[in-house]
Structure formats: structure tokens, C-alpha cells
N, C-alpha and C positions, 0 to 999 in steps of 0.2 A: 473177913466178911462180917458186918453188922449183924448183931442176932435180932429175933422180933422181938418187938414192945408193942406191949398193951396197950391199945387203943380205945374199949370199951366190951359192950359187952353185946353178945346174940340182939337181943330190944334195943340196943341204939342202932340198930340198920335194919328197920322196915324191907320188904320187900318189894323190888320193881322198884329201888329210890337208892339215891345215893348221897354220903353223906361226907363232908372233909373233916380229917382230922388233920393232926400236928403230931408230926415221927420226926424225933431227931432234928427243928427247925424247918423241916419242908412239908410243903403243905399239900395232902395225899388225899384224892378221894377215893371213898371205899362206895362198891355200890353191891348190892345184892340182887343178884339173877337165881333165875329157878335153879338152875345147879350151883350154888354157891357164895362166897363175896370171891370179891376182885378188888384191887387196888393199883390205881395210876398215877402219875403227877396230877395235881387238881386243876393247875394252869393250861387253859390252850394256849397252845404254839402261836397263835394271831396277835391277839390281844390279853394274851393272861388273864383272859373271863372265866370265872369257876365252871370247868366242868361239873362239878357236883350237884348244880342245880337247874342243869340242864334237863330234855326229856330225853327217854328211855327208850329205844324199839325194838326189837329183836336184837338185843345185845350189843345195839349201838347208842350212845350217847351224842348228841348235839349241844354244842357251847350256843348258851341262851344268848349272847353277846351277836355274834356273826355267822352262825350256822356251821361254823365247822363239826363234823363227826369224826367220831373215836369210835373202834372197835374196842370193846371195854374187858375183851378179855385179853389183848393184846395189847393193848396201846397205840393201834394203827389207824394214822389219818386217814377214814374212809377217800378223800378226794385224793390223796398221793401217797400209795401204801409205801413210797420207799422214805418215810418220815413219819414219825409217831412222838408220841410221850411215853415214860419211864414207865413200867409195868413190874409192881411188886408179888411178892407172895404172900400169903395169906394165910395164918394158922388159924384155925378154931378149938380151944379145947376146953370143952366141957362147953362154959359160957363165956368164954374171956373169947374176943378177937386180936388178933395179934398180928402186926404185917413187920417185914425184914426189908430196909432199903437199900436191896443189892440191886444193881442192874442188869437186864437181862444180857 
């Protein structure tokens, strides 16, 4: 199993905003909800439109491309929960952010 890698730090991810990085060649957006970050493939499943800078609403994300939603703490396609994107885990410590690209 992959261990985590630094991605940056507590101030590179605002809150209620999500942001991509690059783990390992793939490309992960992290987004920060009231309880925490998350992190999922940054690609929708559609058209590979960055989830990352989509909007936010109660813990779902919409790819600004075509409307698809994501459950952002799962990785689950609001329109057809038996399909999603890869859903990682997330360390915080101290200030360093750090996600692991194991799958669930």
C-alpha cells in the first residue's frame, strides 16, 4: 500500500474550496469541508472536467463542465450512487497535508 505524500500545507486549502494537486502522477482534488479535507480523483467520470473547481454545497461538488455531482466525501456520483471516483485519505499533521492513493 502507497504511503502519503505531502501535498502542501493547512493555507493551501481555503475553506468551502477545493484545490488539485499531483500525488504520485494523478491528479487528486483536495477540498476542505467544515469537518475536514477530503480527497478524490479530480477527473469526472463524463468528460474529465476538473472536479476541483467546481461549486460546493452541502458536501457535494458539481463538475463545472456538465453538472455531474460528487459526493465529496465518498466519491459517489450523486446521479448513480453505484459509480463514483477514487476516494483517498487524508492525513493532517501539525501543517503539512498529506493524502495516500490507496483505493477504497
Amino acid at each position: 500500500m502507497p504511503g502519503f505524500v505531502r501535498v502542501g500545507v493547512r493555507a493551501d486549502f481555503p475553506p468551502g474550496a477545493g484545490r488539485m494537486v499531483v500525488v504520485e502522477g494523478r491528479h487528486v482534488a483536495v477540498f476542505h469541508l467544515d469537518d475536514g479535507l477530503y480527497a478524490i480523483d479530480n477527473l469526472c467520470l463524463h468528460r474529465a472536467g476538473p472536479l476541483c473547481d467546481g461549486p460546493i454545497e452541502d458536501g457535494v461538488v458539481t463538475c463545472p463542465w456538465h453538472g455531474w455531482s460528487y459526493a465529496i466525501r465518498t466519491g459517489t456520483l450523486v446521479q448513480d450512487p453505484r459509480v463514483g471516483v477514487s476516494r483517498y485519505d487524508v492525513q493532517v499533521d501539525g501543517e503539512d497535508v498529506r493524502v495516500r492513493l490507496a483505493d477504497d
